[in-house]
N, C-alpha and C positions, 0 to 999 in steps of 0.2 A: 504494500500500500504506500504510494507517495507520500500523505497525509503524516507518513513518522510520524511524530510524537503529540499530534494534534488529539490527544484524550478526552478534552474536552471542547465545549464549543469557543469560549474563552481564547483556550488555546489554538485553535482555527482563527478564528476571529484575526487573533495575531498574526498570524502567517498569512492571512491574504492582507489584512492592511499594509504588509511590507514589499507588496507586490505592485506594480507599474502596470497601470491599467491602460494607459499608451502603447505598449509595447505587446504583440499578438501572442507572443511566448506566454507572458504571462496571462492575461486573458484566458488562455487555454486551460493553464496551469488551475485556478482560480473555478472556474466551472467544473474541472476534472476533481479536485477536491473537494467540495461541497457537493459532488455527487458520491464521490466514496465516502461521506461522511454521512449524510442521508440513507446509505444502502447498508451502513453499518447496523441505526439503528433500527433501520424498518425489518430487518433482518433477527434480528433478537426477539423473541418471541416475550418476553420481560417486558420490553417496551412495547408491548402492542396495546394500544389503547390508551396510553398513559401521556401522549402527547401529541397535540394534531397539526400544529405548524411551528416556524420559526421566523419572527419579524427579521433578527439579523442575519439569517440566512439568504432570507429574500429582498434585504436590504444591499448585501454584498453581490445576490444574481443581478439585481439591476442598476447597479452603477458600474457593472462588466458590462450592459449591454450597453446602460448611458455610453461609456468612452466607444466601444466596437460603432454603433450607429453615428457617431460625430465624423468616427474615420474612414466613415463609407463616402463614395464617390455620389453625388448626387449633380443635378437633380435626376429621379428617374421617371420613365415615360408612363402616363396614367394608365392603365391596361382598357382597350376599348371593348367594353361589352357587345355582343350582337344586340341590335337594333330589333328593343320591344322587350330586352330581357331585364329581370330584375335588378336588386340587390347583389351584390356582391357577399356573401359570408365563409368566415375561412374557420376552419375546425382545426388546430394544432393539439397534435399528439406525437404521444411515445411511439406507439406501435401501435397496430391495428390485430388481433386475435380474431380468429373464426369463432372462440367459444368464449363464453363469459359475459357479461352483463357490461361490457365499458364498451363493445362497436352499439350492440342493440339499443343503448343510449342515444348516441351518433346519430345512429336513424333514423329514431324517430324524431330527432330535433331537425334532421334535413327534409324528413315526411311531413313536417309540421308549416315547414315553410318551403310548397311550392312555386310558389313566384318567381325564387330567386334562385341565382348560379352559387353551389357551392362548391368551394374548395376544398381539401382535405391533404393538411403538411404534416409527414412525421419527420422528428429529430432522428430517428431509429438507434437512439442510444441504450436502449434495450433490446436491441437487434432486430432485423429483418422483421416488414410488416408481412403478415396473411390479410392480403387486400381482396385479392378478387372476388371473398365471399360474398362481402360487404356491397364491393361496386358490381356484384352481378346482379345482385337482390333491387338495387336502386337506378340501375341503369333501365330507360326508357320511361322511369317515372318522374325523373329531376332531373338537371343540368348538373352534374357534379364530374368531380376529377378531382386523380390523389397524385402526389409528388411526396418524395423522401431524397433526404439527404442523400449524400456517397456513404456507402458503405467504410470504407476507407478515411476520410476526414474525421479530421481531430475536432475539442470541442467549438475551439474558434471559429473554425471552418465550417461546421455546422450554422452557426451561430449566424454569420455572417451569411448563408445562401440563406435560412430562415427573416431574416432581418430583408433582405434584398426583396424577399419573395411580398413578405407583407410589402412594402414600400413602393411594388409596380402593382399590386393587386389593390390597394388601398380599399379593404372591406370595410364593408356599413360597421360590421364591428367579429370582431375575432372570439371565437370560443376557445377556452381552455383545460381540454383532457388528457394533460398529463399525466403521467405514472409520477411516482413518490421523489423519485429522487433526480426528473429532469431540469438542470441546471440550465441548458439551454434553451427553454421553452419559457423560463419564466425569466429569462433575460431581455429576450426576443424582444419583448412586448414592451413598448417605450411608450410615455404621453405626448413625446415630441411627434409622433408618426399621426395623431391624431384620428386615432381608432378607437371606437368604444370596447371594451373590452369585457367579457365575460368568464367566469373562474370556476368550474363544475369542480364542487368538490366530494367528487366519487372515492377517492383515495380517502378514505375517511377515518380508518382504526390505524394509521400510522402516519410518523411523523413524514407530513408533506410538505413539499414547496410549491409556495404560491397562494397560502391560506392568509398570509396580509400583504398581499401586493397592494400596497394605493391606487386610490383612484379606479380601482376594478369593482366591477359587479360581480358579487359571491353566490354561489348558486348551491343552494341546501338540498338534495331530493329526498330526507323525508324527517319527521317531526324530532328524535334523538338528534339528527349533525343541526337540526336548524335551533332547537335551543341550546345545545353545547356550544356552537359559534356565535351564538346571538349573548347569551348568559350568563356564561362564561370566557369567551375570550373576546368581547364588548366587539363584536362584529357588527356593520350595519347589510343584514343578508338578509336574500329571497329567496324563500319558499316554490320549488316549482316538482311538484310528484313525480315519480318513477309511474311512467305509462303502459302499459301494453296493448294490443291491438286486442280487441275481443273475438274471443274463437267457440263462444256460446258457454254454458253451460249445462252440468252433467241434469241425470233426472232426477227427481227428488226422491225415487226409491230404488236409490244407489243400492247399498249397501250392503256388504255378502254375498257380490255375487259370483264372484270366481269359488268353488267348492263351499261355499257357507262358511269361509274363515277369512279374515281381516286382510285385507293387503294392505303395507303400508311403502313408502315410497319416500328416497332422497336425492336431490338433485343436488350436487356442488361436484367440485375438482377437488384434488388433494392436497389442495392450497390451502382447505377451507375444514377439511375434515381430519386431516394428516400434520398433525400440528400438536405440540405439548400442552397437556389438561391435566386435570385429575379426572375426568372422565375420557374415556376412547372411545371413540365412534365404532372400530376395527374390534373392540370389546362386545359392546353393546348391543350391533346386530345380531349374533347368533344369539341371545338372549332375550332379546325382541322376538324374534322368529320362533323358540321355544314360549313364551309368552303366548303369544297369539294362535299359535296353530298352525299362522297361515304363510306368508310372504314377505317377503323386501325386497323391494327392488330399489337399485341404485343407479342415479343415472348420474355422467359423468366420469371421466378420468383417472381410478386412481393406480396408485404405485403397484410393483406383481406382488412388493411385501406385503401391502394391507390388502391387497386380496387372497393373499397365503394366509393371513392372519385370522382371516371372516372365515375362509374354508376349511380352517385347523378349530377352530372355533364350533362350527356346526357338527363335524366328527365326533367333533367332544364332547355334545350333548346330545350325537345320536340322531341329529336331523340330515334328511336327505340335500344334498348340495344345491339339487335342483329349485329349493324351496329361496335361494338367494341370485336373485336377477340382475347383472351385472351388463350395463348399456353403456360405453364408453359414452356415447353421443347422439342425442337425437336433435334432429331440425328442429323439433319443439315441444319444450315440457308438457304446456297444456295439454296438446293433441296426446302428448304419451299416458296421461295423466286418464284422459280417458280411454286410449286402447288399453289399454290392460287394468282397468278397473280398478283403480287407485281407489281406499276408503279414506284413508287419512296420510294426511302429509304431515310428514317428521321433519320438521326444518335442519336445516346444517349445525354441525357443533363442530366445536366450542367456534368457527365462526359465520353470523348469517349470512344467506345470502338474498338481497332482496327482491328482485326481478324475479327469482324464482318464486319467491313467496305471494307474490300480487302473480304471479299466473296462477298458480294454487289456488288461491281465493276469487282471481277471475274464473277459473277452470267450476268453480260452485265444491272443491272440494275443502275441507276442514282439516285445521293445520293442530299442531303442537309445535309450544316454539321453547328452546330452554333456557332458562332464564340465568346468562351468563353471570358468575361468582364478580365478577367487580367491571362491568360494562355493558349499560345500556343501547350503546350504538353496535354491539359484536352480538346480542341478544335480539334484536329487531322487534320484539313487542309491541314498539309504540307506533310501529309499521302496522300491527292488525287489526284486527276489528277489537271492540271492547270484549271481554270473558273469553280470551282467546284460552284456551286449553296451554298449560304449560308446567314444566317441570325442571326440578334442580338434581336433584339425588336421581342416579336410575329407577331406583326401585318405583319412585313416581310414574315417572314415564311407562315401564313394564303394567303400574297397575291402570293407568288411563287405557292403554289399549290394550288390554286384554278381559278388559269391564265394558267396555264403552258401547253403546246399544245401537242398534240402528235409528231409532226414534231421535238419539243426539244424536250422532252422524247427522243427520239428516235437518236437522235444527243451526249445527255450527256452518253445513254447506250453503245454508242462507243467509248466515251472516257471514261466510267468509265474499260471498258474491256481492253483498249488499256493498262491503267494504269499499272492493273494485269500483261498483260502478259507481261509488259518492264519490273516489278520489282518485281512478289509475287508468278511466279510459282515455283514450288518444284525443277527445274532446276537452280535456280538460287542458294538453299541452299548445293543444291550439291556441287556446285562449291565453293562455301562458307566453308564449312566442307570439304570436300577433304580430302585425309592423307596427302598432302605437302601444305594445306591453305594455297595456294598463292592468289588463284584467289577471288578477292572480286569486290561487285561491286561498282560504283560509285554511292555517298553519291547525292541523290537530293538538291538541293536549299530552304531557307525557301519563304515563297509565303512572298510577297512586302505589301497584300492585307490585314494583318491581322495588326491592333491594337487594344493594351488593350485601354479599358475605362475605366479609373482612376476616373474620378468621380462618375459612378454608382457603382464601389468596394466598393469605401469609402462608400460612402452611405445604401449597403449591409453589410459590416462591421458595423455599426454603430447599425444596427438593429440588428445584433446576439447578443450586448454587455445586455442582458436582463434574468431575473429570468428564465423566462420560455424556455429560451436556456439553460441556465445552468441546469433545471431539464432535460430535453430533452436527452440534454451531460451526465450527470450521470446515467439513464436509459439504454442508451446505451453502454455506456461502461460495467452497470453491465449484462446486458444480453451477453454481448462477454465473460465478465469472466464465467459467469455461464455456457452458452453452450460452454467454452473450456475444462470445470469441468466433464460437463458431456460427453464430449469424450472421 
């Protein structure tokens, strides 16, 4: 790591202010460490949740991009629209991902506003975009087109085609979804360019850049990030929901119907599931599945380990392999949601995931969600409908679905729909994006129902502090460097 002896922020802080922001050496330097320092923490699973931005962090990306945009050559040539087409809007990003909840955002903010030509710029400092998914799904319904850096360019250089790029395109105003730790994305974006700027803060349970860039519009999509930003970190932000398209809902006499036993169902990555707790998800399923009688299915990517773990699991208690549904990926939850007759959706542990969660509750099915030990925004609660079903301790969760009646089934799948359609259909971000954003909607309530448990943290805490987390920590992080290398 460059960064030596940079331990603390403090101590960064020092070493860039000794650095020559004239000088493209440094500039480089200067971005290149404030992103290894950001990937440090977002990377420690200790720090997850525990801190959402950095003023001087995002202080020190934009007076690197201040000096880089003075030493650009200007003036540059206005980009001429075709004659009769809208707005100009430009979306800057990390990278672009076929899976996951950060393109499906994207979209529907470029489905929200057909009018206009949008843009689509990755830094690709997290390596190589998966674009085509994205631009095959939206090509012939909008005017859009994507561009990424070189592969090859340092972060100056980056920096510098990103800065050039806003400056001939001069958009109505630039969106901001960055990943956690892009330095060059939240450099970019100057108030001399005079762009209105917009700051999607989806990166939300770890320490991000660009959560107090000035002079930007901060963008909350759902009621935990909009009063932690609002309430705690005296944020002046806007409320705009996590949408999805509506794909109908199930019948109201769901319930039971694959063999007369429960199916239940998880969508996330092993981003989300594969991750240090005091509970394991990799545990838990075959104990669910014994529980119930009946199924899980899993939908989503994970590692061969934690599906050796689920399979060594079920042996052990004597259930058939077959009874654990294992779908790296499907085009879409909802629809899966109802092929295979989903009764209850188990939301992700120990982290949520939302988009999933609002097709769940769009889809008319009825969620459990678990009420994360010291994080209400890793918990997502205040994402669902009021009396959502939830649990701390397994033995909770084992006893909710393996009591749980059709009659409630079939009560929570009306309020998980109701949910939806008050707050997450695609009319709502319409209104939301408008060309005169006025209309927004009102911010829900945090639920009353949720507290941290401070003493099982500590307790979790105490057990990370060990050799064999520290190998664990450094295996992983060098497998991120190495597959960002190889992108």
């Amino acid at each position: 790591m460059e960064i030596g002896n940079s331990k603390s922020l403090y101590a960064l802080g020092e070493r860039l202010s000794r650095l020559k922001e004239t000088d493209e050496g440094d500039r480089d330097r200067a971005l290149r460490w404030i992103q290894q320092f950001v990937e440090r923490i977002f990377t420690e699973p200790l720090c997850t949740s525990q801190v959402a931005g950095s003023r001087l962090l995002d202080k020190f990306c934009q007076a690197v991009g201040k000096a880089n945009l003075a030493a650009l050559q200007q003036p540059f040539p206005k980009t001429q629209s075709p004659q009769g087409s809208g707005p100009v809007l430009v979306y800057i990003v990390t990278k672009l991902q076929r899976s996951g909840g950060h393109s499906r955002v994207i979209e529907d903010f470029v489905l929200a506003r057909p009018d206009a030509r949008h843009v689509l710029l990755a830094t690709g400092l997290s390596g190589k975009s998966e674009s085509a998914h994205l631009m095959n799904k939206l090509s012939g319904k909008v005017e859009i087109s994507f561009e990424s850096a070189r592969p090859r360019d340092n972060h100056q250089q980056r920096l510098d085609w990103l800065q050039r790029r806003l400056l001939v395109l001069r958009p109505a105003r630039a969106f901001l979804f960055n990943h956690h730790q892009d330095s060059v994305a939240i450099a970019a974006v100057q108030p001399d360019m005079g762009t209105d700027v917009s700051f999607y803060h989806h990166a939300d349970h770890h320490l991000c850049l660009g959560v107090h860039l000035p002079g930007t519009e901060h963008i909350d999509p759902h009621p935990m990030g909009y009063h932690l930003c609002r309430d705690e970190l005296g944020i002046d932000n806007t409320y705009i929901p996590l949408t999805m398209a509506d794909l109908g809902a199930r019948d109201a006499d769901w319930a039971y119907r694959h063999d007369g036993t429960l199916t239940t169902c998880t969508a996330a990555r092993s981003n989300k599931v594969e991750v240090p707790y005091f509970v394991s998800y990799t545990e838990v399923v075959p104990r669910l599945i014994e529980a119930t009688g009946g199924r899980h299915i899993h939908i989503g990517r994970l590692t061969p380990w934690a599906r050796l773990k689920i399979r060594r699991g079920l042996r052990r208690l004597g259930i058939p392999s077959g009874r654990f549904v294992y779908l790296p990926w499907v085009p879409s939850v909802w629809r899966a949601l109802h092929e295979h007759e989903v009764d209850l959706y188990v939301a992700s542990f120990p982290y949520g995931g939302g988009l999933t969660l609002i097709e769940a509750m769009g889809a008319g099915v009825p969620v459990v969600l678990h009420e994360h030990i010291f994080s209400r925004v890793l918990s997502g609660i205040d994402l669902a409908y009021p009396d959502v079903l939830t649990w701390r301790q397994p033995d909770k969760l084992l006893t909710i679905c393996s009591g749980v009646s059709a009659a409630r089934l079939a009560d929570h799948g009306r309020l998980a729909r109701k949910q939806y359609e008050d707050y997450h259909r695609p009319a709502v971000l319409e209104r939301s994006l408008g060309a005169d954003r006025r209309e927004f909607v009102a911010v829900p309530g945090l639920s009353k129902g949720y507290r941290a448990q401070r003493d099982e943290f500590a307790a979790w805490l105490e057990s990370q502090v060990s050799i064999g987390h520290l190998i664990q920590r450094f295996l992983y992080r060098s497998l991120r460097a190495f597959r960002n290398v190889l992108s």
